[in-house]
Each structure stands twice: as structure tokens, then as C-alpha cells.
N, C-alpha and C positions, 0 to 999 in steps of 0.2 A: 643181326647187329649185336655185338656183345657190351655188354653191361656198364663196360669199362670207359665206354668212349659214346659221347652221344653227339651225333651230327644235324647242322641244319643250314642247309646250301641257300641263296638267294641267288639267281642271276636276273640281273637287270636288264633290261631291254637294249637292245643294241642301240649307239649313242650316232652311230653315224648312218643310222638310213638305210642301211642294210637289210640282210636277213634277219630276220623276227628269232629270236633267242627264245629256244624252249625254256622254261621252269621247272626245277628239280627242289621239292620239298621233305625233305628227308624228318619227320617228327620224331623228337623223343620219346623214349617208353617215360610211361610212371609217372605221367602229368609235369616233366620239366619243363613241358615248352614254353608257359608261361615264362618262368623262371629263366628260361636263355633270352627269352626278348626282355624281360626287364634289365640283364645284364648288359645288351648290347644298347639299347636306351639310357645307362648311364653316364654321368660324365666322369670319371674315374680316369684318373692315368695309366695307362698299364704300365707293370713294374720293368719291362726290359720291351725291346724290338731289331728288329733287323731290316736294314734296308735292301732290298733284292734290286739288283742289276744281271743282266745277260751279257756274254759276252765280247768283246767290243766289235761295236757294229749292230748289235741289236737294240732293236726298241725297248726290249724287255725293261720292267722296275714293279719296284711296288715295294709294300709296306706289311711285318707281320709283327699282329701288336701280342704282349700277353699280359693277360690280365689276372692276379691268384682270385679265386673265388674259394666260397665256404665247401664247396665240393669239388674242389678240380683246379684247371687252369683252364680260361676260356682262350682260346687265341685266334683271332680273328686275320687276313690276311686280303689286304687290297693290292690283284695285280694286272697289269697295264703292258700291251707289245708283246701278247701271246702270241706266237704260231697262229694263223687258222686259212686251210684252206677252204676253197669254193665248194657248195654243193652240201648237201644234206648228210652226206656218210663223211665229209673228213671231220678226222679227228681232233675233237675241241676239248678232250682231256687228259690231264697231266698228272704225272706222282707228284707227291708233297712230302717232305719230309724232314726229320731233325737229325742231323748227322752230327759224327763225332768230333769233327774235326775243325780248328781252332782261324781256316783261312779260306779264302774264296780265289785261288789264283783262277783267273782266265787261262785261254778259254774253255778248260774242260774240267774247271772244277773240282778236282781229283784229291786236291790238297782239303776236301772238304771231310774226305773217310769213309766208314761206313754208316749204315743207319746209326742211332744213338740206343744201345742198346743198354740197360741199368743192371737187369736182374737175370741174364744169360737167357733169354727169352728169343727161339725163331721167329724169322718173319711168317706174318704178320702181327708177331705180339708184341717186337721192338717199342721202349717208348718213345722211337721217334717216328712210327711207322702213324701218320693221319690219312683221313680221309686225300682223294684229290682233288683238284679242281677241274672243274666244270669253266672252258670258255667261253664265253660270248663273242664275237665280234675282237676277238684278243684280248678281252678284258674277264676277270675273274675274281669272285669276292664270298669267302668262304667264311665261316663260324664254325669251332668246335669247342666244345666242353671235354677235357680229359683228363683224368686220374693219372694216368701212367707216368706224369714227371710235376715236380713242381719248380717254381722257377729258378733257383737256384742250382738245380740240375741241369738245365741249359742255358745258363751266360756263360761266353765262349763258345757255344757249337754256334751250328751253320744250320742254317735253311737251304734247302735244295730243290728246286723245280726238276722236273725229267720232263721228257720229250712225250712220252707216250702213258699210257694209265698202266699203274699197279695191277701185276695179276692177284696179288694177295695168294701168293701159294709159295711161288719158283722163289727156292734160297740160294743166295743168304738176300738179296731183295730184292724181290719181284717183277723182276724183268721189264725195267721201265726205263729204258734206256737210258741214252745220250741227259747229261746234266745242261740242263739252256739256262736256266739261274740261277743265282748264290747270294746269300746275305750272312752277316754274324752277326748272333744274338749277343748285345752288350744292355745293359742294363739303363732305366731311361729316366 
């Protein structure tokens, strides 16, 4: 995990009775993790968000807030009407990311661009390239602490869900297909 980006997933128990939601605790280096749970315990407004919708016809929504902090931007991100099939091996995880691009047309998203990249940087060093989400039962709720943009650098871009997880390798991004959500980050 590099340096730049430090992650710490929570997934919560499945809300409808379901299968039982594994936990994925991802800790930071260098003693932050205090330091991310105090920021996630405050009441603070975050400076911008976007609202995530799929498209139409899907359950899909949710919320990705940001917040500046003294080292980073925390941006935390509650989402609802994931995808999730039956059985132990389907696939409950998705790319996450900051694209360049100023609109969310339905249904394929496209108008959204590419990752949000700042400093000509491959994927995966984009500074729109985050962690993914981990789903639950459809529901997914992430935290991240990141250097690589501050917030001013994304009011006007787009948040992007994909269909499938990040390889973090395959350019220019990661082979995570099909786009199922879209939000614009506007300042809050």
C-alpha cells in the first residue's frame, strides 16, 4: 500500500437478513488509524459531495462526502442498490473513482471521461484512482485519507462506480468495466 493513500473499509452487517457480510479492515501505516477514526467521529461539514445515482432503472444511489484535512482529503462514500449476486464467489466489488469529466449522462456514463489525472501520472497513480468498494448485501461504505488531489481539484468532476474491481495494472484504467453509477462533485 503506498504511502500516498491510506485506506480503512468498514462493511456492515447485512441490514436485510441475509448472508452475513465478511469485514475488511485495511489499517494504516505510522499510527493514523487513531487519527482517521477521530475524523470520521467529527461533525465537520465536508467542503463538496456528490450524489451517486445508476442508471435509470437502477436502485443504485448514494453519497460521497469530502472532507480537507491537515494531511489529505478524507472522502468517505455511502452506497445503496449495488449489484450483488447469490452465493459466496459473486462478485461484491467495484472500481471507485474520480473522473474528469464535468457530467453524468445515463446510461453509460461516458460523458464522465477519464480517471482524473493531475500530474500525467499511469494508472494506478491517477489522482482519481481510490480504493474500491467492498459490497454488502448492495450496500457499501468506504473511508479514505488522500494526498493526491485537494478539493478544489475536484468540484466539477464526477465520481464513477464500475461494475467489476480494479486490476490496478491494465492502462489507462484498470479494466473495471461497465460504469453502473455517476455523481458530480459540486461543492456543499
Amino acid at each position: 500500500m503506498s504511502s500516498e493513500m491510506t485506506r480503512l473499509n468498514f462493511i456492515p452487517p447485512s441490514a436485510d437478513g441475509g448472508t452475513p457480510c465478511r469485514r475488511a479492515f485495511f489499517f494504516p501505516p505510522n499510527g493514523f488509524f487513531n487519527e482517521v477514526i477521530a475524523m470520521q467521529n467529527n461533525s465537520q461539514a465536508p467542503a463538496a459531495i456528490a450524489h451517486i445515482a445508476g442508471a435509470p432503472g437502477s436502485p443504485l444511489s448514494g453519497l460521497v462526502s469530502f472532507f480537507p484535512q491537515e494531511r489529505g482529503v478524507l472522502v468517505t462514500a455511502q452506497i445503496h442498490g449495488l449489484p450483488h449476486g447469490d452465493g459466496p464467489c459473486a462478485s461484491r466489488v467495484f472500481g471507485f473513482h474520480i473522473h474528469e469529466g464535468d457530467a453524468c449522462t445515463p446510461p453509460d456514463f461516458e460523458s464522465a471521461g477519464g480517471h482524473l489525472d493531475l500530474e500525467g501520472c499511469e494508472h494506478p497513480r491517477h489522482a482519481g484512482d481510490l480504493p474500491p468498494l467492498f459490497g454488502c448485501g448492495g450496500d457499501a461504505y468506504l473511508s479514505v485519507l488522500t494526498d493526491r488531489f485537494a478539493v478544489p481539484d475536484i468540484l466539477g468532476r464526477s465520481v464513477v462506480i464500475h461494475q467489476d474491481p480494479d486490476d490496478f495494472a491494465t492502462q489507462p484504467s484498470g479494466h473495471a468495466g461497465a460504469r453502473i453509477g455517476c455523481g458530480v462533485i459540486r461543492a456543499f
